[in-house]
VMD Tcl script that draws the C-alpha trace (Angstrom):
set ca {
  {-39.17 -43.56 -44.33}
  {-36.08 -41.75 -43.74}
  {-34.63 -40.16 -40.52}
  {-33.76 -36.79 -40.86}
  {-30.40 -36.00 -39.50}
  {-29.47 -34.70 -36.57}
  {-29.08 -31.50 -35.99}
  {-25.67 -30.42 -35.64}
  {-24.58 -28.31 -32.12}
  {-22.93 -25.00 -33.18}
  {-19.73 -25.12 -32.49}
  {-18.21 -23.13 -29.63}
  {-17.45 -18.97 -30.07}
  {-13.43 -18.83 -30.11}
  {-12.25 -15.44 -29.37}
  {-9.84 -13.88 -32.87}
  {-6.45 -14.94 -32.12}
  {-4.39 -12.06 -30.09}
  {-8.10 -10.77 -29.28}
  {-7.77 -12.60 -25.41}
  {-8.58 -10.96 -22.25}
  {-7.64 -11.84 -19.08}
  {-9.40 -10.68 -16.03}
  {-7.29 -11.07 -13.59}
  {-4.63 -8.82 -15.46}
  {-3.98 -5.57 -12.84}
  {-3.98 -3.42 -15.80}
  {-7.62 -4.62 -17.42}
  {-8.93 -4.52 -13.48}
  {-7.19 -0.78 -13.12}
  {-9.52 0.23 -16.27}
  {-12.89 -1.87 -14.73}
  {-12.45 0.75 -11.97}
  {-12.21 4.01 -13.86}
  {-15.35 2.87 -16.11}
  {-17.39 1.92 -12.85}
  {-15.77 5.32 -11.26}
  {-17.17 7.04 -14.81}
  {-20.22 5.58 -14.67}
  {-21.36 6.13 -10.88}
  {-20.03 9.77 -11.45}
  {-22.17 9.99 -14.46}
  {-25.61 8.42 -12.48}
  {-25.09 10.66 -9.72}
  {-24.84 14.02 -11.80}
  {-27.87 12.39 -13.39}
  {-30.10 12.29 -10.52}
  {-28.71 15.37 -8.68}
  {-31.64 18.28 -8.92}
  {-31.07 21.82 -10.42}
  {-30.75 23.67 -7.48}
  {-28.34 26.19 -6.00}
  {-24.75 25.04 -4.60}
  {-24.50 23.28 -1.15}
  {-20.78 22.36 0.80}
  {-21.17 19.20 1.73}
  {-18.25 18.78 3.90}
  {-16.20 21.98 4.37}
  {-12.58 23.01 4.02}
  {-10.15 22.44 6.98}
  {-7.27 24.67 7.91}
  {-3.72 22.72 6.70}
  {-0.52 23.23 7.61}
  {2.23 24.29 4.91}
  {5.59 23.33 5.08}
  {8.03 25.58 3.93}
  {8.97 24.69 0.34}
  {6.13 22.02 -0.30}
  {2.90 22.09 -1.22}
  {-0.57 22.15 0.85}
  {-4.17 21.23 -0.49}
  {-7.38 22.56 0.74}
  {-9.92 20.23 -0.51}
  {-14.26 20.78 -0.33}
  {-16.84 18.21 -1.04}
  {-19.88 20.01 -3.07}
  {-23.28 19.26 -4.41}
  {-24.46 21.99 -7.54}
  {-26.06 21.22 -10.78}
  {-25.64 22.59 -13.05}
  {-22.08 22.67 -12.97}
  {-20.83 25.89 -11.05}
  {-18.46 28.49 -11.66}
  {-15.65 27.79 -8.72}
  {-13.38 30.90 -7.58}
  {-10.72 30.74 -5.03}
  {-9.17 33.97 -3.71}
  {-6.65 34.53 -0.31}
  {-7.45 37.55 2.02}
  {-10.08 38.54 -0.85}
  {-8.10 38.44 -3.36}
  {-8.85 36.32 -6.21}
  {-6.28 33.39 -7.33}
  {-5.77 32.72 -10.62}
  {-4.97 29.14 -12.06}
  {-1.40 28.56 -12.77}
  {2.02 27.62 -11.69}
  {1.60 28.89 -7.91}
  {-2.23 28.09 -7.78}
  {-3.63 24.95 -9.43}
  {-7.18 24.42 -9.25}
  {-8.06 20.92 -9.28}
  {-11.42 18.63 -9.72}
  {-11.25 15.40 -8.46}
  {-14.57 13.52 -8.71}
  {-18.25 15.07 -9.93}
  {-18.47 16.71 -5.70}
  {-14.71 17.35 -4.91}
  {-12.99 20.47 -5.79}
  {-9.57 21.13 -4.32}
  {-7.07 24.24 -4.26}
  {-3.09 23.24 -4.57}
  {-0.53 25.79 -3.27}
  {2.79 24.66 -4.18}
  {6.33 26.03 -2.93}
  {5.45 27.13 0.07}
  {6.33 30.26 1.80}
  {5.63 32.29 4.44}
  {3.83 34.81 2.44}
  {1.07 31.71 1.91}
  {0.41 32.30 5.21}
  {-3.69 33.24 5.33}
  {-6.82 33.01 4.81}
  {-8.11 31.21 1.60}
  {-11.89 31.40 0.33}
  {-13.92 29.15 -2.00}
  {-16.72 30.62 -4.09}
  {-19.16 28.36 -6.11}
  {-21.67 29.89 -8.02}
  {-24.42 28.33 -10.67}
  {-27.36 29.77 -11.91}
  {-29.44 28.87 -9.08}
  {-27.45 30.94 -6.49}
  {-23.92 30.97 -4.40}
  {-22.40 29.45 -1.29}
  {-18.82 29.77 0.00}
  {-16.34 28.58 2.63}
  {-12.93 29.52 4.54}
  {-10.09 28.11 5.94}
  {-6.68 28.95 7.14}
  {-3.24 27.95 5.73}
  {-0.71 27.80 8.52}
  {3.06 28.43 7.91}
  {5.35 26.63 9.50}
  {9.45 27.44 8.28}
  {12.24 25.76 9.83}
  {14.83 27.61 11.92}
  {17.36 29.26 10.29}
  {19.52 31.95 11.13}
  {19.50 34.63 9.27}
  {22.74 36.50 9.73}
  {25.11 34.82 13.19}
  {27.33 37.34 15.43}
  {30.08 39.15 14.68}
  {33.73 38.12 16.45}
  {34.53 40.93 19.30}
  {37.15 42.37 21.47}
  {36.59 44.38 24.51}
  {38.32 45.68 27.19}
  {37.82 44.03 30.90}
  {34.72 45.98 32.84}
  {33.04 46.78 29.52}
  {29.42 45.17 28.00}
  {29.66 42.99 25.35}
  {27.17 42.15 23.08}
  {25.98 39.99 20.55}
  {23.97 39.93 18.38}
  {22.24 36.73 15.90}
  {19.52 37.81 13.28}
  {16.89 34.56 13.39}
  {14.05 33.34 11.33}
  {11.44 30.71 11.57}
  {8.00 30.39 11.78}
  {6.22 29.57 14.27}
  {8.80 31.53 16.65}
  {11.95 28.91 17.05}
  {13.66 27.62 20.61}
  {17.03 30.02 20.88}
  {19.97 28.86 23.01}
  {23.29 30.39 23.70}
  {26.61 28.33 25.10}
  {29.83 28.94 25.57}
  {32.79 26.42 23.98}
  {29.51 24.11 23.30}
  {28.15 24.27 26.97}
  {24.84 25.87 27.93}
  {25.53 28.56 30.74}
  {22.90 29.59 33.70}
  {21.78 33.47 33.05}
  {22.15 36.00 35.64}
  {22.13 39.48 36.05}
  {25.51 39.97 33.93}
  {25.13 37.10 31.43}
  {21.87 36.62 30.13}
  {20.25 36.78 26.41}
  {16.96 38.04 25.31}
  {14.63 36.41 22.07}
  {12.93 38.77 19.62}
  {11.03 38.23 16.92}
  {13.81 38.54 14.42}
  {16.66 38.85 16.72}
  {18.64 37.35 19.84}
  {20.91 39.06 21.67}
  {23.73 37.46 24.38}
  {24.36 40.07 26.65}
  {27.51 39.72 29.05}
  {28.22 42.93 32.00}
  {31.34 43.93 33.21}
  {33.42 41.70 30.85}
  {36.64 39.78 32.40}
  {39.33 38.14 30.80}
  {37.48 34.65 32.20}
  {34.49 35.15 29.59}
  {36.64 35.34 26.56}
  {35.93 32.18 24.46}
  {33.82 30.87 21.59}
  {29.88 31.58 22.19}
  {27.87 29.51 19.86}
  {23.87 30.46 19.43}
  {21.46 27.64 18.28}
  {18.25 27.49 16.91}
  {16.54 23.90 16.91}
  {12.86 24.28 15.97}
  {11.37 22.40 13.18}
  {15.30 22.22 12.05}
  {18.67 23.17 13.54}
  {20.97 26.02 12.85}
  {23.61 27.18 14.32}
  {26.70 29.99 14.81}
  {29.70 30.78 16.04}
  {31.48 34.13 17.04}
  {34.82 34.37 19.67}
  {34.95 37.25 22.09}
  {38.37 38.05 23.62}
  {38.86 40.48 26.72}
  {41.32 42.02 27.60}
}
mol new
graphics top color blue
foreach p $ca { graphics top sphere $p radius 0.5 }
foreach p [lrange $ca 0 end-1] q [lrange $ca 1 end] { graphics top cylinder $p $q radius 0.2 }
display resetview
C-alpha cells in the first residue's frame, strides 16, 4: 500500500509589494488616534439618551488682549443634536470673520473672537436648544489694551508768575500707571507742581511759573506697554 503524501503547509501571506505598513510610522499612529477619537465620539453619542440639553462644565470669563483672539469654550451633553446660539449683551452673533463658532468634540462647543478690541468688552451668552428643551450660560470677556497715548502735550511759553499747563490725551484699558518728569527725572508734587489722572486725560500742572521750571517735561505711560511724550516749556 501506498503512503499518501504529505500535506503541504500553506505558504506564508506576503503583503502586495508597496502595500507595507509600518506601525511605528508617526503619521499611520497620528490616523490610529483620529479613528479611536471617531469611534469613542461615535459610542458615546450612541448611548447618550434623548433628553433636553445639560452644561456640563460651564464657560469661564477670559481675558482679551488687544488685537488677538479669546475663546470661550462649554462642555455639553444634548441629543439630539442642538441648535447652539451665541449672542453678546443679548444680541445675537452671527458666524463669520469676527465670530467663529467652533465644535470641537461630540460635548465641546466653543465661541472664537478674533482681533480684539475694546468694544469686545462684555458679556457673552450661550444658548443650546433641542427638541427636548433649552439651557444656557454666561461669561465675561475682559479687555485689557496696552498704554498708549493718544495725543502728547503741546510745546509752551509763558511768562514768569503765570500757570502752565499741560495737557496728554491717554488710553488703555484697564486704567494705565501715568508719570510725569522733567529732563527724564521724576519730580515730588506739591502745591504748585503736581498732575492729576483722568480717564482719558493727564494734566501736569505747574503755579506761579519761574524761569527755573523751563525745560523738557516728558509724560509716560507704562501699563501693559510703554508710551511716552515729550513737550518743552520755556518761561520767561
Amino acid at each position: 500500500m501506498s503512503k499518501a503524501a504529505p500535506a503541504k503547509k500553506p505558504a506564508a501571506a506576503t503583503a502586495p509589494q508597496g502595500c507595507t505598513l509600518d506601525i511605528n510610522d508617526p503619521q499611520v499612529q497620528k490616523a490610529a488616534i483620529r479613528i479611536q477619537a471617531s469611534y469613542r465620539g461615535h459610542r458615546s453619542r450612541k448611548e447618550l439618551r434623548e433628553g433636553p440639553p445639560r452644561v456640563l462644565e460651564p464657560l469661564k470669563d477670559v481675558v482679551l488682549i488687544e488685537g488677538s483672539a479669546a475663546k470661550l469654550i462649554c462642555r455639553i451633553s444634548a441629543f439630539p443634536d442642538p441648535f447652539i446660539r451665541w449672542s453678546k449683551d443679548g444680541k445675537e452673533l452671527r458666524d463669520g470673520p469676527k465670530y467663529r463658532y467652533v465644535f470641537e468634540d461630540p460635548d465641546v462647543v466653543a465661541l472664537v473672537v478674533r482681533d480684539g478690541e475694546l468694544a469686545d468688552l462684555g458679556q457673552y451668552s450661550i444658548n443650546i436648544t433641542n427638541p427636548f428643551g433649552q439651557c444656557s450660560d454666561s461669561a465675561r470677556i475682559l479687555v485689557e489694551v496696552p498704554a498708549k497715548i493718544k495725543k502728547g502735550p503741546d510745546n509752551t511759553k509763558a511768562r514768569k508768575g503765570t500757570t502752565v499747563t499741560l495737557t496728554a490725551e491717554i488710553l488703555g484699558e484697564p486704567a494705565p500707571d501715568v508719570g510725569w518728569a522733567k529732563e527724564g527725572v521724576d519730580f515730588d508734587e506739591d502745591d504748585r507742581v503736581f498732575f492729576k489722572i483722568g480717564s482719558t486725560t493727564t494734566t501736569l500742572t505747574i503755579r506761579r511759573a519761574t524761569p527755573e521750571d523751563s525745560g523738557k517735561y516728558e509724560v509716560v505711560e507704562n501699563s501693559l506697554g510703554m508710551d511716552q511724550s515729550f513737550a518743552r516749556v520755556d518761561v520767561a
